[in-house]
C-alpha positions in Angstrom: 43.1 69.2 -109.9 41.4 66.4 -111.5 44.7 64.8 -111.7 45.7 65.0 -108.2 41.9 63.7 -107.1 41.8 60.6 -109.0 45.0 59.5 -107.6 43.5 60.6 -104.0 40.7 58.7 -104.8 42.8 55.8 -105.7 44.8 55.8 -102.7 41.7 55.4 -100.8 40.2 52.4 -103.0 43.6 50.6 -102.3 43.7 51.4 -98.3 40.0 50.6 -98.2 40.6 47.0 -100.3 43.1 46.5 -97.4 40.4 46.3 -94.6 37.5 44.7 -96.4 36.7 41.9 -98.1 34.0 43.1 -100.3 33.0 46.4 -102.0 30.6 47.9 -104.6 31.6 51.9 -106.1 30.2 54.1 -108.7 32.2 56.9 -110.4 30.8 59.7 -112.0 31.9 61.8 -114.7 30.9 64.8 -113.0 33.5 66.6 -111.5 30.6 69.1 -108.8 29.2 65.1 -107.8 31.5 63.2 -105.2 32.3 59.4 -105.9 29.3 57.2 -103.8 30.6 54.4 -102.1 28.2 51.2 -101.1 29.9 48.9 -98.8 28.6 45.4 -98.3 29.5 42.0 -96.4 29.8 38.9 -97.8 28.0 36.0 -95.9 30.1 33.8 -96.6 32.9 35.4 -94.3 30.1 35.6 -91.2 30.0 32.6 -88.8 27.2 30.7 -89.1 26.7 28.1 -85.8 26.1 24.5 -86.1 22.4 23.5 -86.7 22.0 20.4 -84.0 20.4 17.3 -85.4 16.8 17.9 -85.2 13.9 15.1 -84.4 11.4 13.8 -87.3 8.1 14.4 -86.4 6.7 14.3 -90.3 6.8 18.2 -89.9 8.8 20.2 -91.5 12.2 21.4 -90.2 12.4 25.4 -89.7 15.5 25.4 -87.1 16.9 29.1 -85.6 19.9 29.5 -87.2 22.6 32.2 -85.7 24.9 34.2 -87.5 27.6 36.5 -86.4 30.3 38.8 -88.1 33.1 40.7 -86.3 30.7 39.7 -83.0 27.9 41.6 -84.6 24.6 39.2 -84.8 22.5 39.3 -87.8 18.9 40.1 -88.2 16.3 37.2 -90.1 14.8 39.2 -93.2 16.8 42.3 -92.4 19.7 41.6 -93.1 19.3 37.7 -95.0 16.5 35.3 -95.8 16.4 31.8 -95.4 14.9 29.2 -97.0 15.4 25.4 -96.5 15.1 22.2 -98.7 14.7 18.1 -98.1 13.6 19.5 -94.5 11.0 17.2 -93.6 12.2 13.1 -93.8 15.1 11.7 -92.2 18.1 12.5 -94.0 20.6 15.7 -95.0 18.1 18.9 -95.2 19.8 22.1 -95.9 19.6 25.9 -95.3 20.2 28.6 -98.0 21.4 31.3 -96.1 20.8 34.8 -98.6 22.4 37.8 -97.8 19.9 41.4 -97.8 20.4 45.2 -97.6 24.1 45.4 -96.0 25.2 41.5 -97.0 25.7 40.1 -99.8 26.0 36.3 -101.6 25.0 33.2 -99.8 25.3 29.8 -98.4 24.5 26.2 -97.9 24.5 24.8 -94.7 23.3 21.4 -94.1 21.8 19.3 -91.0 20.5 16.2 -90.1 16.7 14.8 -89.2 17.5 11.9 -87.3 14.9 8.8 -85.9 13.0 9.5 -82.7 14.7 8.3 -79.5 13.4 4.8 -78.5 11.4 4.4 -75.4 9.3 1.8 -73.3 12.1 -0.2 -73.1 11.4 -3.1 -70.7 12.5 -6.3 -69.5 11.5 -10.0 -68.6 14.5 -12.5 -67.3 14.3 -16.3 -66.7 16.9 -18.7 -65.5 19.3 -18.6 -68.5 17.8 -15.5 -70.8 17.0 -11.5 -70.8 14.2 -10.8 -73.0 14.4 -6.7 -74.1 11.0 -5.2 -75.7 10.4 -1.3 -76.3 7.7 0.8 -78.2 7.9 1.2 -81.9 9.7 3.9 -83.5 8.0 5.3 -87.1 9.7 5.2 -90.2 12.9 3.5 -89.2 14.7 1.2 -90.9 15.5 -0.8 -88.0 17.1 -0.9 -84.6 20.8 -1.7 -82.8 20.6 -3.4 -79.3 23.9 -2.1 -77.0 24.9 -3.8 -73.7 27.6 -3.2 -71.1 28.4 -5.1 -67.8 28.4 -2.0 -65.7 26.2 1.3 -66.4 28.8 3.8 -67.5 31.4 0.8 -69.5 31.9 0.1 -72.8 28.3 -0.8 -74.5 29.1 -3.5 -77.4 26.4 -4.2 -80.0 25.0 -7.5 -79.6 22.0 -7.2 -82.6 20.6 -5.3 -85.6 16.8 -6.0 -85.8 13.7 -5.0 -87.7 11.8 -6.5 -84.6 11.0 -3.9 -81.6 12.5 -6.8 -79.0 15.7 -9.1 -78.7 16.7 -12.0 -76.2 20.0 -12.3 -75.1 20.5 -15.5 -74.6 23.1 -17.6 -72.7 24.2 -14.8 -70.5 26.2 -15.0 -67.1 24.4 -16.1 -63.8 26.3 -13.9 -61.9 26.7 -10.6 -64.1 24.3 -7.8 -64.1 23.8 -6.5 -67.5 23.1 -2.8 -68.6 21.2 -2.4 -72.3 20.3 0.9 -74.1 19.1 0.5 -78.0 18.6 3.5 -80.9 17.0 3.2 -83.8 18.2 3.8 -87.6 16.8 5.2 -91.0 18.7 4.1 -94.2 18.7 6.9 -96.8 20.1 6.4 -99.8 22.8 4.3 -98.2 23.9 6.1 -95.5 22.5 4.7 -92.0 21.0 8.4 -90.0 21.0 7.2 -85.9 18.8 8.2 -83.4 19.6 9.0 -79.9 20.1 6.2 -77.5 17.4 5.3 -75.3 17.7 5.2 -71.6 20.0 2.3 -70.2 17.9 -0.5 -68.0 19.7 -2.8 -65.9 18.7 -7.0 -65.5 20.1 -10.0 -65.2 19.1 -13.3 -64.9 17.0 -14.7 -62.3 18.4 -17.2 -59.7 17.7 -21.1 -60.0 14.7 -22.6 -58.2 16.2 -23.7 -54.1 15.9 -27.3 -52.9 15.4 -27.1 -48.8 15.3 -29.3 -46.6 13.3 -28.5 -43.3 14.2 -30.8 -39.8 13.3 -29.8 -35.8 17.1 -31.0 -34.1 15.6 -29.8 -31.0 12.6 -28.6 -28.9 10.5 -25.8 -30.5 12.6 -25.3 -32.7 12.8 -26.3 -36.8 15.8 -25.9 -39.5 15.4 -24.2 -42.8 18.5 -25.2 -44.9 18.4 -25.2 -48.9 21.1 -25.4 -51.6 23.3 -22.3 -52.5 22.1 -20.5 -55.7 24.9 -19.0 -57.8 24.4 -15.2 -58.4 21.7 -15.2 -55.1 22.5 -12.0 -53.1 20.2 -13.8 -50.6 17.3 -15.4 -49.8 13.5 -14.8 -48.7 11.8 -17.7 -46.1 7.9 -18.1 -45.7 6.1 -20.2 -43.3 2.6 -20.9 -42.5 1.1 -22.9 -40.0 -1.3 -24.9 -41.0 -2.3 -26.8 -44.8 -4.4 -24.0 -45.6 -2.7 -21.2 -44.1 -1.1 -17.8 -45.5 2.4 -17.7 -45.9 3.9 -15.3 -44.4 7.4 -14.2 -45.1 9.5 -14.5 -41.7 13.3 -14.1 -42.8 15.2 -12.2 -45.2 19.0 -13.2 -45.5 21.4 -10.9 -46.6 24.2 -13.1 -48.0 24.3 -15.4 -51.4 26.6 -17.8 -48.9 24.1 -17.9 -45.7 22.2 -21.5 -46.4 20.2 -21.9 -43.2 17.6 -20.2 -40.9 16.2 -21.8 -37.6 12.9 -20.5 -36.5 13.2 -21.0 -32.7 10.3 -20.6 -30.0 7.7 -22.6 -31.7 4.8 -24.6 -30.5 5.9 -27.8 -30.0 3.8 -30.8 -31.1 2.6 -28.4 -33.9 3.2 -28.9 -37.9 4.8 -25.7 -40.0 5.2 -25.5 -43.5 7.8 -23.7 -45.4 9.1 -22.2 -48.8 12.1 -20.4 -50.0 13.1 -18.5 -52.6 16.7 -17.0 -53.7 16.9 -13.6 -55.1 19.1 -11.0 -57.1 20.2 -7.3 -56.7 20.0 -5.7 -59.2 20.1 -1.8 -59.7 18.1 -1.5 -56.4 15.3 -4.2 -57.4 15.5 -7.6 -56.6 14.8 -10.5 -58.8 13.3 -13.4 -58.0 13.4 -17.3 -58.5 10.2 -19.4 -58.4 9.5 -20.5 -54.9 11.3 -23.9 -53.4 8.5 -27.1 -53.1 6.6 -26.9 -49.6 8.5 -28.7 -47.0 6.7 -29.9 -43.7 7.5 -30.7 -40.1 6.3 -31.5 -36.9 8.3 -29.7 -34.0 9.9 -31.6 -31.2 
């Protein structure tokens, strides 16, 4: 009887070995006491999920971490412990996952503590730069500056600065320009990236018109000026005296539109005007300075 239970019993150790990955048994000598089995699951053949990159805030780091086996999802401090290391700087912290009660063994999983995003980013254009500022980011090594010619293109890095702004200079009068920047920690010689900041949209801003103002005809004066490359149009102010308030009487529409004639005016009487071009760009308009004052007396 003995005989036939030990090879009963090892008939079952061999089907059971077939189905699991890990085991524990005790035997005992005495033959009125059945064989105990303890079964137990080896963490490292659970899924663990990815840990996403987490945000240094000079805290430490204490992400949820989830683990599954066969669908099954485990329990913190019932059935493993966790306990993390490097966890607060920016760099590679790591998790010790430790298997409890029904699990056994462990594991190292790693994730990353990456910069803050930047934000406050701004702009100021001129005639023939783009200046970019934003709002300094805490213990970064530095910055990367990103622009594309259209808001969902292909961003190419025009700088790598300690400084928290950057001018592009020498850019296109006619293009619009989209800009998004991220900051950087190097540890240990690998570069760890924070997330980009939002994109922001400028361009130059248009040259200065020159206008020229004449009356061809009876109550009526001519506004023409010079055309402005990369204008989407222009803005035309008048007053009507030396000391008078401008006030803005015409918007054009069109970059190629170089004239306005203010008709039904008082005739005899002296107006004054300006002009200035502007740009559209991602629904604001930018400006040029205003044109010199021209003057006129209407036929």
């Amino acid at each position: 009887m003995k005989k036939l239970t030990s090879i009963v019993l090892a008939a079952i150790i061999s089907i059971s070995m077939t189905f699991s990955t890990s085991f524990v048994f005790a035997t005992s000598n005495d033959p009125e006491n059945p064989v105990e089995f303890d079964w137990y699951t080896k963490i490292s053949d659970t899924t663990i999920s990815k840990i996403p990159d987490q945000i240094y805030t000079g805290s430490y780091k204490t992400p949820t971490i989830t683990i599954t086996y066969k669908g099954k999802k485990l329990v913190k401090d019932k059935d493993y412990k966790v306990t993390y290391k490097n966890n607060k700087y920016i760099g590679t912290a790591s998790a010790v996952i430790k298997g409890i009660n029904d699990y056994t063994g462990s594991k190292t999983v790693t994730f990353k503590i990456i910069p803050k995003t930047v934000t406050g980013l701004n702009t100021t254009s001129t005639t023939s730069s783009i200046t970019l500022k934003w709002t300094k980011v805490s213990s970064v090594s530095g910055y990367e500056v990103y622009r594309a010619t259209s808001k969902s293109g292909t961003y190419t890095k025009m700088k790598t600065t300690t400084s928290t702004s950057y001018q592009n200079t020498s850019p296109s009068k006619t293009s619009t320009y989209y800009y998004k920047v991220r900051a950087y920690k190097t540890v240990n010689g690998k570069k760890y990236y924070g997330k980009y900041s939002s994109v922001i949209a400028s361009a130059t801003t248009p040259s200065r018109p020159t206008i020229t103002v004449t009356s061809p005809s009876t109550k009526t004066i001519k506004v023409t000026w010079n055309k402005i490359t990369g204008a989407s149009g222009y803005e035309i102010y008048r007053k009507t005296s030396s000391s008078g308030t401008y006030t803005r009487i015409k918007t054009v529409t069109s970059g190629s539109t170089l004239s306005y004639t203010n008709s039904s005016l008082t005739k005899g009487k002296t107006y004054y005007y300006k002009v200035r071009a502007y740009k559209n760009v991602n629904g604001k308009k930018l400006y040029s300075s205003y044109s010199s004052v021209k003057s006129v007396k209407c036929k």
